[in-house]
N, C-alpha and C positions, 0 to 999 in steps of 0.2 A: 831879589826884589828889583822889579825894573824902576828905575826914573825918568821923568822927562823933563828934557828943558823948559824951563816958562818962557814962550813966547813962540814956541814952536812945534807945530803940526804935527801929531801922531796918522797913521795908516785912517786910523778910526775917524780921527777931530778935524780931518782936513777936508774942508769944499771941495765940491767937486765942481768943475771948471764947465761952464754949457756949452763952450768951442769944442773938449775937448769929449766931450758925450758928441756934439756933431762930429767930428773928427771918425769917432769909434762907428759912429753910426754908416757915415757917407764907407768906411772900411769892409761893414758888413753890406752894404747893396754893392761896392764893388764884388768881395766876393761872390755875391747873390748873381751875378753876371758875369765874372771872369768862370764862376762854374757852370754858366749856360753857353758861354763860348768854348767851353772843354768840350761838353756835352755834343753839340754842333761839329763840331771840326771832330770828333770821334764818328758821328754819324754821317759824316760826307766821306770819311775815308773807308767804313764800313762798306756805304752803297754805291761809292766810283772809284774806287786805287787810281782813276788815270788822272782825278782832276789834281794831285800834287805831284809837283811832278821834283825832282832832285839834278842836281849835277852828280857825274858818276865821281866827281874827284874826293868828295867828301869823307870823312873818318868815320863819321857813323852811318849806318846803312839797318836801316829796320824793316818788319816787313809791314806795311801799310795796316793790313787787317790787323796786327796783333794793335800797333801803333791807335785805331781806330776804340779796338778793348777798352785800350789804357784810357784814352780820351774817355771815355762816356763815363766810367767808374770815377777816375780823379774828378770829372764835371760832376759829378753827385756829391759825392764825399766835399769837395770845395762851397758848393753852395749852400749845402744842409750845416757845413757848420757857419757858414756867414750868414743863416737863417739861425740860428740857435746864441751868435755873436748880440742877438739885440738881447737875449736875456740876459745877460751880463756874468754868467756863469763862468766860473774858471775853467771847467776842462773843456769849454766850449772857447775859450779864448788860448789853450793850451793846444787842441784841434787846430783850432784858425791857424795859427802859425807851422804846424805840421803841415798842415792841408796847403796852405800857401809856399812852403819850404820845398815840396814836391812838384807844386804847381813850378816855379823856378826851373827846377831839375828838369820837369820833362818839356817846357818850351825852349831849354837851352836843345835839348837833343834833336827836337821838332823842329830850328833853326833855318836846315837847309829844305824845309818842305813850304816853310811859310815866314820868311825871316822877318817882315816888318806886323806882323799880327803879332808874332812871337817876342819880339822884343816890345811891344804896345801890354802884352799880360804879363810881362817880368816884372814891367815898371807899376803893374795895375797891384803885384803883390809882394814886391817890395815897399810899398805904403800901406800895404794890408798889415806888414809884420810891425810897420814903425808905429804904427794907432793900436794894436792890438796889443802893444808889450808897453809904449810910453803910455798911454788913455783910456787902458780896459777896464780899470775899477771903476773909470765916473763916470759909466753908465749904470752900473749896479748903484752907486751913491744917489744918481737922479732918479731914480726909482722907489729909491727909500725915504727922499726930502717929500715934505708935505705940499700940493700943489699951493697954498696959498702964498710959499715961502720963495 
């Protein structure tokens, strides 16, 4: 039999904060656009390999076209779940953080082709993951409060 403390907020009985519904939200239009900038930089490396260009000294070495793939797929997959983050749904906030966790992963790799873009979408989805894991229920919560409340 569970107990709670009196005076203290269960999952269920706790407000949901309207910074922190802003918070989740400003999280998913980022994503909604760190996945059209995937999207973008997939299809510029698709239609010109010459416009990024690398130093030869680097550790990783990709081939642009595959490189271009990866971009347009992750830029879908990234945006559709920061489009699905506003319904407040769990495996769509369990997504977001995947989706973002990758997004990480391939702009470290994509570093020596565009380093100041790519560290601009690391920093866009490392506050993707800290709204989506600290502030993802109190969007679901403001949804369920009555508006006149």
């Amino acid at each position: 039999m569970a107990t709670t403390t009196p005076g203290r907020a269960t999952a269920s009985t706790r407000e949901y904060s309207a910074g922190a519904v802003g918070v989740t939200v400003f999280a998913g239009i980022l994503m909604i656009m760190t996945g059209v900038f995937h999207a973008i930089q997939g299809i510029v490396a698709l239609v010109n390999d010459d416009f990024f260009v690398v130093g030869k000294d680097y550790v990783f070495t990709f081939d642009l076209t595959a490189w271009g793939w990866a971009h347009l797929v992750l830029g879908a997959v990234v945006a559709t779940a920061g489009f699905f983050l506003f319904q407040g749904a769990t495996w769509a906030r369990t997504v977001a953080v995947i989706a973002a966790s990758l997004s990480i992963l391939a702009n470290f790799l994509w570093m020596p082709y565009y380093p100041i873009w790519s560290l601009t979408v690391i920093a866009f989805d490392v506050f993707v993951i800290w709204a989506v894991t600290m502030h993802g229920r109190d969007i679901l919560q403001a949804g369920e409060t009555p508006a006149g409340k």
